[in-house]
C-alpha positions as a printed Julia matrix, in Angstrom:
201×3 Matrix{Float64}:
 60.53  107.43  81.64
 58.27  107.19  84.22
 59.57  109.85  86.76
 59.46  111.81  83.27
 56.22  111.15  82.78
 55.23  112.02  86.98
 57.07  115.61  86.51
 54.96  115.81  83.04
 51.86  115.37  84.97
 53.02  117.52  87.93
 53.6   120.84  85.69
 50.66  120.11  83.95
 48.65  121.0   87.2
 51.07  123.58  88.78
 52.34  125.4   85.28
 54.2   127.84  87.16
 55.85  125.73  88.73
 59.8   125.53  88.84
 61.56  122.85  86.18
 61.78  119.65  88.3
 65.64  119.26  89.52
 67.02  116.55  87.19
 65.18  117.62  84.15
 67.03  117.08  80.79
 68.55  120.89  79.75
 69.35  121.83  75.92
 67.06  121.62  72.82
 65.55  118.15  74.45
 64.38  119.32  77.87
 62.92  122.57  76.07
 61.02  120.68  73.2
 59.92  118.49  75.87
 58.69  121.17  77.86
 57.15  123.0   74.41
 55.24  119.6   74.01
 52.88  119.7   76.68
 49.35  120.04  75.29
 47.06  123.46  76.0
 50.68  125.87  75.64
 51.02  125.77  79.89
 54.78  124.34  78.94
 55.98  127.68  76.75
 57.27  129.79  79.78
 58.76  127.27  81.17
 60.33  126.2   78.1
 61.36  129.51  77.28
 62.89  129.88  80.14
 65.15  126.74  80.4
 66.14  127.32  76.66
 66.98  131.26  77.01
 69.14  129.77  80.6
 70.62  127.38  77.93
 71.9   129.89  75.34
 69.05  129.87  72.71
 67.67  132.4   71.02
 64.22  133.7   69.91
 64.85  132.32  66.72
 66.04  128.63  67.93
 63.16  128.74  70.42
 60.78  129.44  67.97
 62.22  126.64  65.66
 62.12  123.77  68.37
 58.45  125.23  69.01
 57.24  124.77  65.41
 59.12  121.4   65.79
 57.1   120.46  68.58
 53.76  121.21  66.52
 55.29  119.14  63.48
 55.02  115.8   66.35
 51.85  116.97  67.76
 50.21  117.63  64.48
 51.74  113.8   63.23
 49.96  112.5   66.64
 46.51  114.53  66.85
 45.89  113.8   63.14
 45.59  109.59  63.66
 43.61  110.39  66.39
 41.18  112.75  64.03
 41.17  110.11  61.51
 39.49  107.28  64.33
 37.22  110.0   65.62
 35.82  110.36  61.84
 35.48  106.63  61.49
 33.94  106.3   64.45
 31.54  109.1   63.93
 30.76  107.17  60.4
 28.78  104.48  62.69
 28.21  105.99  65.82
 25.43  108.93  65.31
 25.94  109.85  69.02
 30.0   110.81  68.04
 28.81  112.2   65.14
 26.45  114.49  66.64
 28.93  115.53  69.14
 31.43  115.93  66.39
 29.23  118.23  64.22
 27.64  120.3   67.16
 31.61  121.02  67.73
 32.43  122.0   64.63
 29.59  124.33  64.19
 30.55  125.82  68.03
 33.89  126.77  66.04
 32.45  128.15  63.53
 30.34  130.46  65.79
 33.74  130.82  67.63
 35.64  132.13  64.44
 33.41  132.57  61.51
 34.65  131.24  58.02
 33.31  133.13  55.49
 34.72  134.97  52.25
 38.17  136.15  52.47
 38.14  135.33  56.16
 39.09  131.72  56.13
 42.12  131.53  56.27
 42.45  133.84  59.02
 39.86  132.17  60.73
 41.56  128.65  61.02
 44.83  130.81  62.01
 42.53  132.31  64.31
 41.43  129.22  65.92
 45.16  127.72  65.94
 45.97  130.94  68.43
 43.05  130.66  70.45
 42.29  126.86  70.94
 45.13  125.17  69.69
 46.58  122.74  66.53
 43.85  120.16  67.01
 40.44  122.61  66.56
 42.7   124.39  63.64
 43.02  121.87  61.86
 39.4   120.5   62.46
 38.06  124.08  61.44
 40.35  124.25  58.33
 39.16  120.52  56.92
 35.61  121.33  57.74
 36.22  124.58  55.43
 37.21  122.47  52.68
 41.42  123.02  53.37
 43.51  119.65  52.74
 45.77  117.97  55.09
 48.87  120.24  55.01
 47.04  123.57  54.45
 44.95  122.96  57.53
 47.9   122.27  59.49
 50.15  124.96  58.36
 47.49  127.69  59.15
 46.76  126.08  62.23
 50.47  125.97  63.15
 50.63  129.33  62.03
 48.25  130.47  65.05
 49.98  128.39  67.33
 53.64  129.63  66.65
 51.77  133.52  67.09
 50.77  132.46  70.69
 54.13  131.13  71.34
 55.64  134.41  69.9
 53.16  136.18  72.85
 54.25  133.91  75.74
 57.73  134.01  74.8
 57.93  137.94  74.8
 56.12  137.92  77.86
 58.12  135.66  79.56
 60.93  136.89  78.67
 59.71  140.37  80.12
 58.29  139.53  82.98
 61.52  137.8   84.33
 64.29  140.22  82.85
 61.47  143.17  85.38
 60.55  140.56  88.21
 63.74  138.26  88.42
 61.42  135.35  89.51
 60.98  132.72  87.49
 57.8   131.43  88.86
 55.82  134.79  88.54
 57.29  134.98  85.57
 55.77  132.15  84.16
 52.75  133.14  85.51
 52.46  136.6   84.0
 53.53  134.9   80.52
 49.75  132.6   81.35
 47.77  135.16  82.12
 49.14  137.95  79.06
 48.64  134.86  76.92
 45.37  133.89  78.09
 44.04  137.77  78.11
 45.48  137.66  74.18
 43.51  135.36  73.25
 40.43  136.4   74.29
 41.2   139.84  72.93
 42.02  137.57  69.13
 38.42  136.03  70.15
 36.7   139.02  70.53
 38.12  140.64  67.6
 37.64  137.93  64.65
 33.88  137.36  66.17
 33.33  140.79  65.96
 31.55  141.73  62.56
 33.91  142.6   60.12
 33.1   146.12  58.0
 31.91  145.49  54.55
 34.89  146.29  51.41
């Protein structure tokens, strides 16, 4: 578990990276892979579970998977931040001032909502999607589905994109780093689109 853990941390810095020799292969070594926090694991997860026989459709599943145990571990971790935040002004400050970033980030207003807290799920990630959508007034599993709804969008970009970028370059390193940047230039395109103002109907 521990040399696990060491080749976690090791990718985590160096995305592109090759999969460490030894890693687990099949649906385990790509969900682990798809697990890694901020989305730097999809190419590389992609990649070992395309080598490994799976589809677009199985690799989507084990990624929505993966949000299913990182949404059950961010949300305890939500819950103590509110508590604390109930007697800790400073947390609370910090708390609200982030929310209302967010907001600024991906405006919910009107019919919008929704989409924004999708929005925010494909730009930042499950935990600010699901923040966004329970400051909007969504419940538990509402917030989290539209926030893993972003999230599974973004993985649908970096696994097309990886998937390009090594069937043209036949490297698996610049592949995964093509898949980063597309995905990263994406989502600042999503940004700049949903903060953009939106015509009147």
């Amino acid at each position: 578990m521990t040399h696990l853990l060491e080749q976690l941390r090791t990718m985590a810095w160096d995305p592109a990276a090759p999969v460490p020799a030894g890693w687990p292969h099949g649906w385990w070594g790509t969900l682990l892979l798809f697990l890694i926090p901020g989305g730097i694991g999809i190419p590389s997860g992609v990649l070992l579970g395309h080598g490994d026989g799976f589809g677009a459709p199985a690799l989507t599943l084990l990624y929505v998977a993966s949000d299913v145990v990182l949404a059950l571990v961010f949300e305890p971790m939500i819950l103590v931040l509110v508590l604390v935040g109930r007697h800790r002004p400073g947390v609370r400050r910090v708390g609200r001032g982030f929310v209302a970033a967010m907001h600024r980030l991906f405006p919910t207003h009107g019919a919008s909502v929704s989409m924004a807290v999708v929005g925010t799920g494909f730009v930042l990630g499950l935990p600010f999607g699901r923040l966004l959508g329970a400051g909007a007034g969504y419940g538990l599993v509402p917030s989290w589905a539209l926030a893993i709804a972003g999230d599974t969008c973004s993985f649908a970009v970096g696994m097309l994109s990886t998937l390009w970028f090594n069937g043209v370059l036949g490297d698996q390193r610049l592949a995964v780093a093509g898949a980063l940047v597309v995905m990263l230039a994406v989502s600042a395109v999503v940004r700049r689109w949903h903060g953009s103002p939106q015509p009147r109907s």
